[in-house]
C-alpha positions, 0 to 999 in steps of 0.5 A: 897243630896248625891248619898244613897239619890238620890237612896233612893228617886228613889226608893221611887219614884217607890214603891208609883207609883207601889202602886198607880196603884195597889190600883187604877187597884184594885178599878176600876176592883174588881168587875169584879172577884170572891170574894177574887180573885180581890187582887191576880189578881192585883198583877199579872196584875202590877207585870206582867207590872213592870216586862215589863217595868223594863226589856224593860227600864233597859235592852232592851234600854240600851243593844240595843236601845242605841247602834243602835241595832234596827231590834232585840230591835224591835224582843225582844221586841214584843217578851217580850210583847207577853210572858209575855201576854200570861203568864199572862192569863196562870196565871190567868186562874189557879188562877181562875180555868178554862181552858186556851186556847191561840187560843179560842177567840184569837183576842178579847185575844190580844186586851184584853191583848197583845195591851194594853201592847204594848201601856203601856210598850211603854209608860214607854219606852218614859218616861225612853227615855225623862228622859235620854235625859234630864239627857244627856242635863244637862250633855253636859250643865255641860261639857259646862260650865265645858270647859268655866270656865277652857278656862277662867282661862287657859286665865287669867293665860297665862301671867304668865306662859309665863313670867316664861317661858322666864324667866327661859329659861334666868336664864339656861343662867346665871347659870354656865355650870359646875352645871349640876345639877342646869342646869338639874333642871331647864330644868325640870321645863321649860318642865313643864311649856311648857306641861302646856303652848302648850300641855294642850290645846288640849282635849286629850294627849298622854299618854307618854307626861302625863307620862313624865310631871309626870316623871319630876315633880316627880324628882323636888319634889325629890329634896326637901326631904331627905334620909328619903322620898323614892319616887318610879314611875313605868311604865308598857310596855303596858303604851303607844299608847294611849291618855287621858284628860291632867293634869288628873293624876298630882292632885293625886301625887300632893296630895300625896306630900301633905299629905306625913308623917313625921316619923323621925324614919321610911320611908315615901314613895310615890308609883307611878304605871301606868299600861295597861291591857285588854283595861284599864289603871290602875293608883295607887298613895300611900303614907304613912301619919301621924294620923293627918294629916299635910302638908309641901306643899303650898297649890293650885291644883284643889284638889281630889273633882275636879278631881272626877268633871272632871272624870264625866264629861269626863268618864261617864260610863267609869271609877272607883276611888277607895280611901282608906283612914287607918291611916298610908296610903293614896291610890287611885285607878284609872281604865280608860275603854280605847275606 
């Protein structure tokens, strides 16, 4: 099910379970009130407990509780029981006509009303915790998985970059001194290799290796257009200091390459930009595309459904892809909230 109908069914989830407490409080408690009076009194008893529960759930946990603030979760909370009791009474009091005074009777007031919404909004907090730390359980499990299956695949590949390796490292040696370019190319394709080899095993990279390895892989593809292709990569002065998940950014200029157009008659580009700013890193990959879509490039990379995998796995919370797909351009989008 995609994400409109997961939010589809979350609400509709909440709506039927709202509407079962109203006709259910209203059934149970009509008789208690003036004829014609029992609806409006309902509808201010659930509103004044979603209005609770919402706020205590969406906005209390998430800003306080979650981030260790206990003493002024605790504060607020009373706090929000208490005012939205006594305003409810207020409510009441005017919608039946009769004087209110919060100090008359004031203990039978608040276990009439102030205790049992303690207990009810507190029970909607318990629920709105276990279902978040189950969500939090099935995530870790994911990443879990997730980290198994790329140790496996990194473990069965490992012969064939290192064979590569050596082999390239003997072929430098065979090719004449004076071709420099030659020379030059293939040392790029080892620092590749290498970086994918030894760097990419830890579980994060510093940024200016990500951006070198994107550097060089870049200069090779180069190589293998003409005049037509104009391929451009720019790094801001902030870009450094920094680290991120390895190889996060190489499918999208994978797929860049991939999916480049092929006009004769004007410039076919690709535009790479990293940038920093106010503890984000920007990253924004063009190019121009043809209307249908065709591709010069062998096919393989982890591929753009892959990367958004990855991307909530390893940023949950913490990052923003934006893709624009028109029918002579191809641009993404990435923002990494820096911690």
């Amino acid at each position: 099910m995609n994400t409109a109908g997961l939010i589809q069914r979350y609400y509709l989830h909440h709506l039927l379970g709202w509407g079962l407490l109203f006709f259910g409080w209203h059934f149970f408690r009509y008789q208690d009130y003036p004829p014609g009076k029992g609806w409006y009194i309902t509808f201010i008893k659930v509103a004044d407990l979603a209005l609770m529960v919402y706020l205590t759930n969406y906005l209390l946990i998430p800003r306080l509780l979650y981030k260790k603030r206990y003493f002024l979760f605790v504060l607020l909370f009373t706090a929000l029981v208490f005012t939205f009791s006594i305003g409810k009474m207020y409510i009441e009091a005017a919608l039946l006509q009769s004087s209110f005074d919060i100090w008359d009777r004031f203990k039978v007031r608040v276990y009439d009303n102030v205790i049992p919404h303690f207990l009810l909004v507190s029970t909607g907090a318990a629920i709105k915790l276990l279902t978040d730390h189950a969500h939090a359980q099935r995530r870790l499990g994911e990443m879990a998985k997730e980290k198994a299956e790329t140790e496996l695949n990194f473990l069965r590949s490992q012969m064939n970059p290192h064979f590569l390796f050596n082999s390239l490292n003997t072929i430098y040696f065979l090719i004449d001194k004076q071709n420099t370019e030659a020379r030059t190319t293939l040392l790029q394709m080892a620092g590749l290799l290498r970086y994918q080899l030894y760097d990419c095993n830890r579980h994060t990279i510093e940024i200016e290796k990500e951006v070198h390895y994107l550097q060089d892989y870049i200069r090779l593809q180069e190589l293998r257009k003409d005049n037509q292709y104009e391929v451009g990569i720019r790094v801001g002065e902030q870009v450094k200091g920094f680290r991120i998940t390895p190889l996060l950014l190489i499918p999208f200029v994978e797929n860049a390459f991939k999916h480049i157009s092929h006009d004769s008659q004007e410039k076919n580009f690709i535009r790479v930009d990293l940038e920093r700013q106010n503890g984000t890193f920007t990253f924004i990959v063009e190019n121009s595309k043809d209307d249908q879509q065709r591709s010069t490039e062998p096919t393989g990379g982890i591929g753009l459904t892959n990367v958004k995998r990855r991307l909530e796995l390893l940023y949950p919370g913490k990052h923003g892809l934006q893709i624009l797909n028109s029918a002579h351009r191809f641009k993404i989008e990435l923002n990494l909230l820096l911690t």
